[in-house]
N, C-alpha and C positions, 0 to 999 in steps of 0.2 A: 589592487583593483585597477582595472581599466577606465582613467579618471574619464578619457577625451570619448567614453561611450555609455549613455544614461540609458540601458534598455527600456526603462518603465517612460521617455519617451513615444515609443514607438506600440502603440496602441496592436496593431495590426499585427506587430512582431509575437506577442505576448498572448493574444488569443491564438495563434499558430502554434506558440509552445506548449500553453494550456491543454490545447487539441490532443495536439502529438503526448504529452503527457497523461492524457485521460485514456487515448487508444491504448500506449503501451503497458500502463496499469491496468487496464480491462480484460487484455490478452491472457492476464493470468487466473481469471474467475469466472470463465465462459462455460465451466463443468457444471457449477452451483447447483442452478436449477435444471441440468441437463441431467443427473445422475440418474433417476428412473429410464429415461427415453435412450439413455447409451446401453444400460443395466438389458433396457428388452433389446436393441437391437445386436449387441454383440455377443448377446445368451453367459455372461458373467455375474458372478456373484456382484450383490449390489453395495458392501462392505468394500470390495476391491475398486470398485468406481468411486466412492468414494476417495479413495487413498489420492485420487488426480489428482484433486484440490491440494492436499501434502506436497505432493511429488513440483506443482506447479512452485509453491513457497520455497523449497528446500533449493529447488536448483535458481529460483531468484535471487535466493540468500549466498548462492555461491557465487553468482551474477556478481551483486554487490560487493562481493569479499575481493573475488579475482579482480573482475574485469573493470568498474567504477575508479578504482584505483589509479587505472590507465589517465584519469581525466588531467590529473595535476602532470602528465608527463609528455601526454599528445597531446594534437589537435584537439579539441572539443568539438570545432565546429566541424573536422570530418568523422570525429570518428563516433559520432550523434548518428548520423545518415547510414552507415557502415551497420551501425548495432541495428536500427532498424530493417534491414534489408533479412541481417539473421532472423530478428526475431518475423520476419513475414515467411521464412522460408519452414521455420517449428509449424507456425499457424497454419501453412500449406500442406506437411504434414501427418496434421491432424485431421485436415478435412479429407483423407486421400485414405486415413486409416483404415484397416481390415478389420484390427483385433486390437485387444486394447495395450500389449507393451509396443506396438505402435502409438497410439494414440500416447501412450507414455512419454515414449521418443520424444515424436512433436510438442508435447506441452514443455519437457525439459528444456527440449532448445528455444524454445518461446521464452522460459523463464530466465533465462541465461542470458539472454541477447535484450529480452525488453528493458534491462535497468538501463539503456538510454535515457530514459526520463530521468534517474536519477545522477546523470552527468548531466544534462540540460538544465538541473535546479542549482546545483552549485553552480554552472556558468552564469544563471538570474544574477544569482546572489552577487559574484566579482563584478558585474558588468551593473551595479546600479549605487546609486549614494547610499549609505551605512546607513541613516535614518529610517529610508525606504525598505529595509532587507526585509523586516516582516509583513509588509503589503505585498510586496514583487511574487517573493515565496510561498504566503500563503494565496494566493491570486492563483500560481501555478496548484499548488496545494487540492484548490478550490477542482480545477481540469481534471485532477489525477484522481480525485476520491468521487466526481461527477463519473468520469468515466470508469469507477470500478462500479460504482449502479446499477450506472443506463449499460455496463456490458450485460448483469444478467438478467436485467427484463427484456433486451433485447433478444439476446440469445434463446432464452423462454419464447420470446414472440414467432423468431424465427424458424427455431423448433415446432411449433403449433402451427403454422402456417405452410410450413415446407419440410423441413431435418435439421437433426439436431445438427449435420456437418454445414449446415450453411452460413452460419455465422462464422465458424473460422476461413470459408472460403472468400467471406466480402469482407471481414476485417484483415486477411493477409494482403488483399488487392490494397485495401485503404494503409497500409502499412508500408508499400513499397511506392506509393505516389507519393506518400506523406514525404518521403525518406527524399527521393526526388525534388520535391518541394524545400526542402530544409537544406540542401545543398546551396551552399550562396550566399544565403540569407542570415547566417547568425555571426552574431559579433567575433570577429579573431581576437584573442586574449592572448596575453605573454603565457608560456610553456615555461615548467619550473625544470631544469637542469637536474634532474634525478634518476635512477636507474630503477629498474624493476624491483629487485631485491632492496633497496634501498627504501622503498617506498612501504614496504611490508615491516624491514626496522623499524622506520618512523612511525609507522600506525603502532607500533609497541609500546616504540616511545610516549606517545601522542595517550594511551591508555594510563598511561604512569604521571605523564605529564597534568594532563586534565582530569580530576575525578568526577567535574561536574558533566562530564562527558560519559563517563561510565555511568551516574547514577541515573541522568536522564538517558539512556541507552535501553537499561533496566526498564524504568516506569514504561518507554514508549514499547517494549518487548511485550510485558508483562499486560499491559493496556490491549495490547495489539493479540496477543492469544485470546484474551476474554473476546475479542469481534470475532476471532478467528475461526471461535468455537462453533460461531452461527453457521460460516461458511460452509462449513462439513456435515451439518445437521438438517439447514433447513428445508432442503428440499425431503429430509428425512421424516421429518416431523410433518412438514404440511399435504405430503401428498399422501399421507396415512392418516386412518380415522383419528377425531372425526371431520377434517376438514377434506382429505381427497382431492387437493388444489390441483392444475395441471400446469406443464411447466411457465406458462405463459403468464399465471397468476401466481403462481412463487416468483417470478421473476418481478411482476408489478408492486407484490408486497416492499420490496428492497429499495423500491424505491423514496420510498418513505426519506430513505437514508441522504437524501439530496439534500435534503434542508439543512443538514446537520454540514454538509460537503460545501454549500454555498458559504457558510459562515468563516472558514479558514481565513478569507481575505480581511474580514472586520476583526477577527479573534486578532491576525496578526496585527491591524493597526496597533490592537489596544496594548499587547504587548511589546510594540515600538515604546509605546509610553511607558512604560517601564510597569507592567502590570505582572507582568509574568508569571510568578507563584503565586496571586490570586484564582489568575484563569485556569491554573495545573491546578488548584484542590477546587475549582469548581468542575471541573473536567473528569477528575479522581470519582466524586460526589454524584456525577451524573451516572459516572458508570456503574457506580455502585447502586444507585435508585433503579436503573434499568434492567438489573437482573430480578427484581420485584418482577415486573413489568413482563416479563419474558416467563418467570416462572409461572405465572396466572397464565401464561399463553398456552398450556398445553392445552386447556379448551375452550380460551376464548380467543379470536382470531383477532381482534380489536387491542388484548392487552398485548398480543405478541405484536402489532405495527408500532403500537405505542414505544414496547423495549426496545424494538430493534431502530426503530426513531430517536432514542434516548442513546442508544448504545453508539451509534452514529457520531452526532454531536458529542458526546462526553470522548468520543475518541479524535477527533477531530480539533478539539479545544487542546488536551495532553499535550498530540503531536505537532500541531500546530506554536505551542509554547516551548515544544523540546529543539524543535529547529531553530526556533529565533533567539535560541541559548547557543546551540552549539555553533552556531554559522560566525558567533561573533568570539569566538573562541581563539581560531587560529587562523588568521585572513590569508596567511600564505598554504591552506592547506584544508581548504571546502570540500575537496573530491575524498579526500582518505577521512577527514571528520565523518562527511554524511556516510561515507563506504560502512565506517565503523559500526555507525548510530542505526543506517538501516540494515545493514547485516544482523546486527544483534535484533533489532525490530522486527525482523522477516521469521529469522531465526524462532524468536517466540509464537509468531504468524502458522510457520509448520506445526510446532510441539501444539499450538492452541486446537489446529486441525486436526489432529491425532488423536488429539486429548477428547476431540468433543465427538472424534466415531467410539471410543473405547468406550468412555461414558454413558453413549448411546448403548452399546451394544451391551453393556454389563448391569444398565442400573435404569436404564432411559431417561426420560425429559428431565426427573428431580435429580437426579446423578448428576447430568450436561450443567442445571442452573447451579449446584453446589460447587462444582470445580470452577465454573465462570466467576462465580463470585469470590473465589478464593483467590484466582487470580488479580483481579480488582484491588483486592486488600496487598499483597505482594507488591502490584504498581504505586499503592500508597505509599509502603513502608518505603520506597526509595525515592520517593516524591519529597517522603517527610525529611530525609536523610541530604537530600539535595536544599530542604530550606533549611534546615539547621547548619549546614554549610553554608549557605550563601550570606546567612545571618550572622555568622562566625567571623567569616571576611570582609563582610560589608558588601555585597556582591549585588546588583538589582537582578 
């Protein structure tokens, strides 16, 4: 770690990375509540528009596998500004699209380039005192799960106001200033002496090496399909009887989800203090009440703020506890940890999106909340498996 630079200093630095981490997590959920309003405008089946939201995760996932890896090898501080440039030119793209394996295109290379944010959190992490790592982290945390929110009531808004393409038109602009901005300004950290291929053994190794790495990989996967589910659903569900919402109020529903997004920052103090597998089975616990909550939601609109409120926070708490596990794992190696941990997490993120149009499509809303919940319990069983490890070795 970079003793002679304390980022959690610099106030100013820190809500700029927040930012930049909440846009580039945004960029990938800007379909959510847009799927009716692309459905009528580009005359396609409204099952295929759904698949964006898929399409968007998978190639984030691939984002994370390849290209995050790069962090322990480059620069960070250039090659942060570089990934955003890509990811504003996907989001350009999109707004310019005809048809939808266009608009395909664009969200792929959106997905692919936006895990800037996730070389930006492993740089928090090296660049602050060890104590600090889950305030720094969860604080950025806080940025990245704000701005997956505020992208789709925004985008909703935008949509209702103007077209569904004008949200990727003014988040690619704020995407390539940002990038501009960030140039300069982030701390230079020592480069680890590795080669590409090199970097891909070690993350092999690193899976053999740490199992508390796989199990918490799991939970936060497994956690992370059951939100995933909503993603590909909700505009399904609420702008069909009896609620008929438009996207501008599917979008304002999600936001619910803020409250739950603000807490990453206090979750992580408390798991500095050595809370950790308290706050992961209360986080497990939450998810699992929230699918209650959601399931009553097919006709009441109150209980579905509620789940999607609950499901929020309870995921938020998980993955908030799974970083502050893995980031102390291997100090010489935060870029291929997190590469690992959110690959495997994205990766469940897709299959969760799949899972919740199939669902829809084969069984509807009690289908979507049976498989959500099943998932929930899967994130337990390796939650339970990572405490019966860490109780084995004495592990906090």
């Amino acid at each position: 770690m970079n003793t002679s630079f304390d980022i959690s200093r610099d106030k100013s630095l820190l809500w700029l990375m927040a930012i930049v981490c909440g846009l580039c997590a945004g960029a990938n959920y800007y379909c959510q509540p847009l799927i009716s309003s692309i459905q009528q405008s580009l005359q396609v089946p409204e099952e295929q528009v759904a698949l964006t939201v898929t399409f968007a995760q998978v190639s984030y996932a691939l984002g994370l596998l390849f290209i995050v890896p790069l962090g322990d090898m480059l620069n960070k501080a250039k090659l942060i500004p570089l990934l955003m440039f890509g990811a504003s030119v996907g989001l350009f793209i999109c707004a310019i699209s005809t048809n939808l394996a266009m608009l395909w295109i664009g969200t792929i290379i959106t997905g692919l380039f936006s895990v800037a944010a996730q070389v930006l959190i492993p740089l928090a992490a090296m660049a602050v005192k060890p104590e600090r790592t889950g305030e720094v982290v969860g604080f950025l945390m806080s940025g990245l799960l704000v701005g997956i929110l505020l992208s789709t009531s925004v985008a909703g808004l935008l949509s209702d106001l103007w077209h569904w393409k004008m949200i990727y038109i003014l988040s690619g602009i704020a995407m390539f200033v940002l990038a501009f901005i960030m140039k300069g300004k982030l701390p230079q950290l020592p480069k680890f002496k590795i080669t590409y291929f090199t970097i891909f053994k070690s993350m092999g190794s690193l899976l053999k090496q740490e199992p508390r790495l796989v199990f918490r990989s799991m939970t936060g996967g497994f956690a992370f399909a059951a939100m995933s589910m909503l993603f590909s659903t909700i505009a399904l569900l609420l702008t069909s009887k009896p609620f008929e919402l438009s996207d501008v109020w599917v979008g304002i529903v999600t936001l619910v989800g803020v409250f739950g997004a603000l807490s990453t920052q206090f979750i992580g103090k408390w798991a500095d203090r050595g809370y950790t597998l308290v706050l992961t089975w209360a986080g497990c616990a939450i998810l699992a009440l929230s699918w209650v909550f959601l399931y009553l939601g097919a006709s009441s609109l109150l209980s579905y703020v509620l789940g999607y409120a609950l499901i929020n926070l309870g995921l938020a708490t998980t993955h908030s506890c799974n970083q502050n596990v893995i980031f102390r794992l291997r100090p010489d190696a935060k870029s291929r940890v997190n590469s690992i941990y959110m690959t495997l997490y994205f990766i469940g993120g897709a299959c969760g999106s799949a899972l919740g149009v199939y669902a829809w499509h084969h069984g509807g809303w009690s289908s979507t909340c049976l498989v959500g919940i099943s998932l929930v319990i899967l994130a337990s069983v390796f939650a339970l498996i990572d405490t019966l490890y860490s109780r084995k070795y004495g592990i906090a």
